[in-house]
Legacy VTK file of the C-alpha trace (Angstrom):
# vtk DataFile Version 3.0
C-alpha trace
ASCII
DATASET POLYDATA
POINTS 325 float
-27.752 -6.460 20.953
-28.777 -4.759 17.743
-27.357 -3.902 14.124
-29.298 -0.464 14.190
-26.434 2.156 12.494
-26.171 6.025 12.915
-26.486 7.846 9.395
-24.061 10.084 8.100
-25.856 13.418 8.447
-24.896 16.994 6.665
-24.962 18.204 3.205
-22.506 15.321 2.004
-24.553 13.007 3.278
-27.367 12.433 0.520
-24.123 12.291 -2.045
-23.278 9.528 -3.881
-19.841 8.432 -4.095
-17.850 5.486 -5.245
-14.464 4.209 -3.843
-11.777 1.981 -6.438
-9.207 0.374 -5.030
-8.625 -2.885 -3.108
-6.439 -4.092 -0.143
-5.778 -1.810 3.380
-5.497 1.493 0.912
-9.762 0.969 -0.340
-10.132 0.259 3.721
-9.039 3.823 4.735
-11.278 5.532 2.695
-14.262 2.654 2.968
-13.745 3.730 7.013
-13.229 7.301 6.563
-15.978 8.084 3.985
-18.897 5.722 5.691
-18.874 7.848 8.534
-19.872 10.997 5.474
-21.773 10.301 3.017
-25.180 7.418 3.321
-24.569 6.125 0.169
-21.522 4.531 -0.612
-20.161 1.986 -3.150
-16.901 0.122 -3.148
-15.653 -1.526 -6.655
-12.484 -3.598 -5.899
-10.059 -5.006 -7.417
-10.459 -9.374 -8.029
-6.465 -9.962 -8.893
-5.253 -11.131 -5.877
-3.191 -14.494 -6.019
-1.708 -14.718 -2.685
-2.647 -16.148 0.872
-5.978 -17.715 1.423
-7.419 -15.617 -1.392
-5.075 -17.243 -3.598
-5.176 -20.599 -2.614
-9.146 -20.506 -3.129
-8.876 -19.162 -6.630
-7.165 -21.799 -7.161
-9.433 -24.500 -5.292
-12.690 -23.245 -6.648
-11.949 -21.257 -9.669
-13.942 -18.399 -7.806
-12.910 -14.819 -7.312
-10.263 -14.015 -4.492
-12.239 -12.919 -1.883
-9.559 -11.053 0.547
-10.030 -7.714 -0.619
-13.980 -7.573 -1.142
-13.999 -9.127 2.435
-11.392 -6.224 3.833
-13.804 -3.484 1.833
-17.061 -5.137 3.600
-14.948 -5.522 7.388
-14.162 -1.169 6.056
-17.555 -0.814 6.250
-18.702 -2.198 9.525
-19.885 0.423 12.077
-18.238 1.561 14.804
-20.868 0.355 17.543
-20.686 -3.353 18.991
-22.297 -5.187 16.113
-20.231 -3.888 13.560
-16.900 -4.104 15.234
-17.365 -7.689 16.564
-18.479 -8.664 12.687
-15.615 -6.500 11.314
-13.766 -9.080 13.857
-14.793 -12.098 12.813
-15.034 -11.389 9.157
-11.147 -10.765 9.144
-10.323 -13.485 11.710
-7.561 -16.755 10.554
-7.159 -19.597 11.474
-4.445 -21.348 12.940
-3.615 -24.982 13.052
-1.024 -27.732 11.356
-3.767 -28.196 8.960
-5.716 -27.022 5.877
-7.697 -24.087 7.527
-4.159 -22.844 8.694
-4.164 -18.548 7.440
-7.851 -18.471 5.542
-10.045 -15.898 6.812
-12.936 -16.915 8.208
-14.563 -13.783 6.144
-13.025 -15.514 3.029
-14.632 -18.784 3.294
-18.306 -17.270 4.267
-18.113 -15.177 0.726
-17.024 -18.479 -1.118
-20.024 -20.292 0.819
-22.620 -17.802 -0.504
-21.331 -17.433 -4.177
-21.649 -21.502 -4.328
-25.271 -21.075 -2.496
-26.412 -18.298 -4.480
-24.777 -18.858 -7.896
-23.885 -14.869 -7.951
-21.153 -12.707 -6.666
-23.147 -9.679 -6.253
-25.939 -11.137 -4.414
-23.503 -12.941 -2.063
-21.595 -9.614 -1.550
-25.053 -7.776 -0.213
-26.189 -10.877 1.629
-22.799 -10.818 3.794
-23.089 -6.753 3.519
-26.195 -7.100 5.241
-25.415 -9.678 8.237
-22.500 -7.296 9.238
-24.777 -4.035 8.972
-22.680 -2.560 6.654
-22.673 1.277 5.871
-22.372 0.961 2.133
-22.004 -1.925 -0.799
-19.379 -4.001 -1.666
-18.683 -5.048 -5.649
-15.998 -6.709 -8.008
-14.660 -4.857 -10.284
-14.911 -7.712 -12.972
-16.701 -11.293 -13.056
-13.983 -13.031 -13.762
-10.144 -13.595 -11.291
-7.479 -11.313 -13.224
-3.684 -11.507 -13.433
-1.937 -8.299 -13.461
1.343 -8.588 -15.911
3.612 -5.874 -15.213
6.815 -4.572 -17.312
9.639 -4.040 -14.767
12.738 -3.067 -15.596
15.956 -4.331 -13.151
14.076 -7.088 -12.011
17.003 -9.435 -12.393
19.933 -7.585 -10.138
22.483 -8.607 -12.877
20.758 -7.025 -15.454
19.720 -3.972 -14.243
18.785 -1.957 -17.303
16.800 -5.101 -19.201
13.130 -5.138 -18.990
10.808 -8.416 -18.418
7.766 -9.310 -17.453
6.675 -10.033 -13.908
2.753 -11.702 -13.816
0.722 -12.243 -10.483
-0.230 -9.406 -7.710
1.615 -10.552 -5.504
4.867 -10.626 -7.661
4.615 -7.693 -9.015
3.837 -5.848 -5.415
7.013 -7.129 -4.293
9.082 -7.033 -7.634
12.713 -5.848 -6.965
12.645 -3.569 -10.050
10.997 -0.621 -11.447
7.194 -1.030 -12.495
6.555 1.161 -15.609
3.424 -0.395 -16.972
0.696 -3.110 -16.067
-1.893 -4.763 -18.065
-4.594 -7.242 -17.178
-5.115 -11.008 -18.473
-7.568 -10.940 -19.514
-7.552 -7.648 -21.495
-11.364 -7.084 -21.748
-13.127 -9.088 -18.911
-16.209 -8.673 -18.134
-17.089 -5.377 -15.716
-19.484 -6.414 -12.715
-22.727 -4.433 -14.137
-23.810 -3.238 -11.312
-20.389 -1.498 -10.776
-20.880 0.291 -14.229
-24.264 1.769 -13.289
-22.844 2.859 -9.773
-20.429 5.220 -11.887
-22.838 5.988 -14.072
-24.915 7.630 -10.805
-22.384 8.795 -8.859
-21.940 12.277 -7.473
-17.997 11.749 -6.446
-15.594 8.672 -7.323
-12.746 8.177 -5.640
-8.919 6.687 -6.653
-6.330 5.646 -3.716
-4.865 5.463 -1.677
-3.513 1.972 -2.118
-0.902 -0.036 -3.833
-0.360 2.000 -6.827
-0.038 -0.357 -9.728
-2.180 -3.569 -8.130
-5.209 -1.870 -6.360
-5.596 1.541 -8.398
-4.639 1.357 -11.989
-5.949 -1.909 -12.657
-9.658 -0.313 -12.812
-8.720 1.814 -15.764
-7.208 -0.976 -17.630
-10.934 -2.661 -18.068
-11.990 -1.005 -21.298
-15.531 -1.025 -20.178
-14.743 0.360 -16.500
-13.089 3.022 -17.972
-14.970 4.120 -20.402
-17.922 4.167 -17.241
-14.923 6.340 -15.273
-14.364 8.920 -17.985
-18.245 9.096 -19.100
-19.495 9.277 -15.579
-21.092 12.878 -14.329
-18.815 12.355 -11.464
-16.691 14.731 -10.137
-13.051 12.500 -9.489
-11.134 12.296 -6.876
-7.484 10.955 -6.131
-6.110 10.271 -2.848
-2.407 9.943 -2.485
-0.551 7.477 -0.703
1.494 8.960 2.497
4.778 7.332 1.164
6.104 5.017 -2.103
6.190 1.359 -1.994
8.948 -0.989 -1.749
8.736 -2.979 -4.635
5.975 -1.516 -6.661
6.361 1.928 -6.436
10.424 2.377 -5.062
11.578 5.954 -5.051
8.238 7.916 -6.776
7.514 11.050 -5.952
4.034 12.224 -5.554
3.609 13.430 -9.082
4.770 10.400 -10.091
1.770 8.445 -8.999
-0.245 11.216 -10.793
1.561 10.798 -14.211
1.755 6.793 -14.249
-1.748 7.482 -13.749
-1.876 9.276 -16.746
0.002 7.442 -18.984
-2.343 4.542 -18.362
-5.528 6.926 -18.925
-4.504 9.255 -20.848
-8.271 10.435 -21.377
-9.406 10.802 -17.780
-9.739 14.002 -16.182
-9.029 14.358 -12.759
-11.333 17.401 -10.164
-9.130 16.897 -7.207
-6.033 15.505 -5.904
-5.789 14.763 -2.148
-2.228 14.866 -0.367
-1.090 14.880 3.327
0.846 18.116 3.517
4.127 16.186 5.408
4.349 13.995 2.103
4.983 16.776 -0.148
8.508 17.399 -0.956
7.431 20.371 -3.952
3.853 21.732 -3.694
4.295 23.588 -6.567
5.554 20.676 -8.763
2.548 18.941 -7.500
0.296 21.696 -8.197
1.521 21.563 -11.455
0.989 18.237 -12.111
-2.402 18.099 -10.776
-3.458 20.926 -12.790
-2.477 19.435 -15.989
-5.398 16.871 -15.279
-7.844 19.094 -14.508
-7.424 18.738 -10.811
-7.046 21.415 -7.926
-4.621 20.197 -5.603
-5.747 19.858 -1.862
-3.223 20.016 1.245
-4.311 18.309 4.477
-3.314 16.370 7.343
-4.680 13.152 7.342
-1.575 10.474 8.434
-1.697 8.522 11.441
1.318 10.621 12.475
2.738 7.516 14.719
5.780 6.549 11.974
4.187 4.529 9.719
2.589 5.304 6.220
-1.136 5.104 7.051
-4.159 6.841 7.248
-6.028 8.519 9.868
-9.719 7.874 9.600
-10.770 10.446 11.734
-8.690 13.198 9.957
-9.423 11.936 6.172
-13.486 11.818 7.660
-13.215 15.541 7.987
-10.965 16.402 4.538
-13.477 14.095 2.430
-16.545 15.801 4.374
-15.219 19.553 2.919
-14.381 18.374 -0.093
-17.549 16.669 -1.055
-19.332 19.737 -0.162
-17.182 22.194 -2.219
-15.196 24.190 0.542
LINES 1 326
325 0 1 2 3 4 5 6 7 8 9 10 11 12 13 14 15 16 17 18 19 20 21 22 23 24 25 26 27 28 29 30 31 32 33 34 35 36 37 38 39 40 41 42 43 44 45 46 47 48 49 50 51 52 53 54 55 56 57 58 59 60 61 62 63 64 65 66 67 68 69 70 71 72 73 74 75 76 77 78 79 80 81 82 83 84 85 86 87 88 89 90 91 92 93 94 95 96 97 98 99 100 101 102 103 104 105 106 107 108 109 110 111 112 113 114 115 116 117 118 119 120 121 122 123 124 125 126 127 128 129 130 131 132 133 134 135 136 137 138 139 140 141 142 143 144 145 146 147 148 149 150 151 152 153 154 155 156 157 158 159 160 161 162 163 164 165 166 167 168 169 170 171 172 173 174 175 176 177 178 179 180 181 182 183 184 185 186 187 188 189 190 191 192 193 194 195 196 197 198 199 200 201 202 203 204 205 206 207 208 209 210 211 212 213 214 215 216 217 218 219 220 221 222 223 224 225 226 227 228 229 230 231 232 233 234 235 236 237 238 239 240 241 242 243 244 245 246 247 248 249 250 251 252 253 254 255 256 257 258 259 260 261 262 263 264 265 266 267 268 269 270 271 272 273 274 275 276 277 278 279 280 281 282 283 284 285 286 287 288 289 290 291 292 293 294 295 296 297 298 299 300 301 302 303 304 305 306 307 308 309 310 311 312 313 314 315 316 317 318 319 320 321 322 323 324
């Protein structure tokens, strides 16, 4: 048994693009866009405070490492070496004691970051046991809490606002998100992150939880300012349906103008939808437009019910895009 990979081949191929996000959203297009381009770079979110990634954080002061190990298992080929890894990277344990629910994944990126004193280097070390088709990073050095402003979040006082802090709260918040900010307000960016942006053909936004695993990379000043400096051309992919919780009853020009309110600076090149999760193209349209974007129809959902990705069909949209037709 071997690790050897097949290459992306094609014009898109010798692009560089980066992916933002974090959680199962970051995994569709980690999947989807390793099978395009050769060179590939995932920045992810480090907020998490739930599950084994929370408990962790907690234990070891560390990172959470759930959704840089999800990116690297997103970015495990498709042959037997990288589907068994992908397997065993995400695989939990259960048992009546204190292993019971971490990821096996988790605990092998904790291991090298105490080895190796350095989250990058144990990123690429794990990266390169599972043969991964691209490179995993944190989006900042530190663990962050996301604080958000919801509004309803007590049933009995549906029109007061408060303040709901933790990823995991405010992902399943009963109320209306209108703003997040991060704690702390200016950590440090992961530097190799900034210079990824700073080379970068393409970068891509979403899908993924809108206000946990998207914004929070334009609320680091110096991630930002990397975002909106970058040569880049910009890409955001829409999610295939709103979020209980976090995102409850947004259209999809709504994701596009929370986006804007919380960069108001950042111009957008594209906008990626599924054409079945479009209730007004030309609203849309509209809204895309006044970010700079063109807005781009395709079908790329799973199509079996649920609110996911195809990988095969968002392959294909990202492969015409990143070449221009």
């Amino acid at each position: 048994m071997t690790s050897g990979v097949s290459e992306p081949t094609g014009v898109a191929a010798g692009l560089k693009v980066v992916a933002l996000g974090g959680g199962h959203g970051l995994s569709a297009t980690l999947a989807a866009m390793r099978r395009v381009v050769q060179e590939l770079t995932a920045v992810v979110t480090v907020a998490d405070n739930g599950g084994s990634s929370g408990r962790l954080r907690e234990e070891f002061g560390c990172l959470p490492p759930g959704d840089l190990r999800q990116a690297l298992a997103a970015l495990c080929g498709d042959e037997d070496w990288g589907s068994t890894w992908a397997r065993v990277l995400q695989h939990r344990f259960e048992s009546r004691g204190e292993l019971d629910r971490h990821a096996l994944g988790n605990l092998l990126i904790v291991a090298l970051w105490e080895l190796l004193g350095d989250h990058v280097d144990g990123l690429d070390w794990v990266g390169r046991l599972l043969g991964a088709h691209g490179r995993v990073l944190p989006m900042a050095l530190v663990p962050l809490d996301i604080v958000a402003t919801v509004e309803g979040a007590d049933p009995l006082h549906p029109g007061r606002l408060s303040q709901v802090r933790g990823q995991v709260e405010v992902a399943t918040t009963p109320g209306s998100v209108s703003e997040v900010t991060l704690d702390p307000a200016d950590p440090p960016a992961c530097p190799e992150a900034v210079k990824a942006l700073g080379e970068a053909d393409w970068v891509v936004l979403g899908p993924g939880s809108w206000f946990t695993s998207v914004i929070p990379h334009l609320l680091m000043p110096e991630l930002r300012r990397a975002l909106e400096s970058s040569p880049a051309r910009r890409m955001v992919v829409l999610n295939l349906a709103a979020q209980a919780g976090e995102t409850e009853g947004f259209s999809p020009e709504a994701h596009l103008e929370v986006l804007a309110d919380h960069a108001p600076d950042l111009r957008l090149d594209v906008v990626l939808a599924d054409r079945s999760c479009v209730p007004d193209e030309g609203v849309l349209r509209r809204t895309a437009e006044q970010l700079g974007a063109r807005l781009e129809l395709a079908d790329v959902a799973l199509g079996d019910g649920t609110p996911r990705h195809d990988t095969s069909k968002l392959a294909t949209a990202f492969s015409r895009l990143l070449q221009g037709t």
